[in-house]
FILUMSE-333127 format. One record per residue: residue in three letters; x, y, z of N, C-alpha, C in turn. Coordinates in steps of 0.001 Angstrom, whole numbers, padded with zeros to 6 digits, always signed. Each point is the difference from the previous one (the first is absolute). Layout:
% FILUMSE-333127
ALAXYZXYZXYZ...
//
This chain:
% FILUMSE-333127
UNK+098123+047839+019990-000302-001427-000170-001364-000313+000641UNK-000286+000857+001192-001238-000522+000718-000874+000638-000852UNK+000139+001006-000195-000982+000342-001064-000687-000322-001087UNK+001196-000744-000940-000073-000737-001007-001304-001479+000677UNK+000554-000862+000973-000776-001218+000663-001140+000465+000324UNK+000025+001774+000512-002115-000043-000018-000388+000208-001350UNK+000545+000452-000266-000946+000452-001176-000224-001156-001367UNK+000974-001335+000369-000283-001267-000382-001215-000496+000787UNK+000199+000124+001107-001174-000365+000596-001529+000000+000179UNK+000296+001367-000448-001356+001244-000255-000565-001131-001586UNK+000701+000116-001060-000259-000506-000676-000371-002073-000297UNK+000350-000058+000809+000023-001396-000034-001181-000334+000724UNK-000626+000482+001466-001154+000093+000599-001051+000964-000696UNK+000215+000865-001105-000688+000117-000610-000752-000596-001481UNK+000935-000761-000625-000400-001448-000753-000709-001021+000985UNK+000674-000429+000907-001156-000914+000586-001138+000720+000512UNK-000412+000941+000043-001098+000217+000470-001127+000226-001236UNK+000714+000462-001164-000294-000241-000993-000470-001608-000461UNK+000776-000581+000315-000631-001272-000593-000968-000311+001146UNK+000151-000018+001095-000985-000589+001243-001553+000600-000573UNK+000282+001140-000897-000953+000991+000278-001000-001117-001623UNK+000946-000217-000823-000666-000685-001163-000368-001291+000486UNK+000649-000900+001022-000165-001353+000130-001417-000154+000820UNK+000289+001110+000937-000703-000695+001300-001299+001227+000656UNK-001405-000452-000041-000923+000967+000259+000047-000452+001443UNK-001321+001278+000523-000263-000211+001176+000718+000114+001632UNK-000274-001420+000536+001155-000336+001222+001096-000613-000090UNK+000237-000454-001251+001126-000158-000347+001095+000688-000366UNK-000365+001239-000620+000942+001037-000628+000174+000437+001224UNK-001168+000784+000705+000818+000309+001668+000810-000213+000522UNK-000041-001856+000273+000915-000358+000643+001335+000140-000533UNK-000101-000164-001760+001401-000789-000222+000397+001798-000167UNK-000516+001275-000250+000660+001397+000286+000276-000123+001285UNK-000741-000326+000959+000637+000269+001554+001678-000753-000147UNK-000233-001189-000176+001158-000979+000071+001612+001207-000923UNK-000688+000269-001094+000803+000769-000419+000899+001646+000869UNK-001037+000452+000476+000083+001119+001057+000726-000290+001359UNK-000071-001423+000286+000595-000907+000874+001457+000248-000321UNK+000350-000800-000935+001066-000384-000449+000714+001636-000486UNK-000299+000556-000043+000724+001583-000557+000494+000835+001142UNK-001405-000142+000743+000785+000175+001409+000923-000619+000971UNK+000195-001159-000207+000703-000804+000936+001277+000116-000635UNK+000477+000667-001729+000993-000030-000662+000491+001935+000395UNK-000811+000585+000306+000816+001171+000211+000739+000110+001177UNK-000744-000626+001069+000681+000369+001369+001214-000964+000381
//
């Protein structure tokens, strides 16, 4: 089962980064990937 939830995860932070990556140049995409990298980590532990 945990397995199944990363590997949703994997995929799901990998669409948004995907879109962050089409929406947003610059210091913006940074941030809003950090925010993302944020949030992925604060969901594994």
């Amino acid at each position: 089962i945990r397995k199944d939830l990363e590997r949703k995860a994997d995929w799901i932070a990998l669409k948004a980064f995907s879109l962050g990556k089409s929406l947003f140049t610059g210091n913006s995409k940074s941030f809003f990937v950090q925010q993302i990298i944020n949030i992925s980590n604060s969901n594994s532990n």
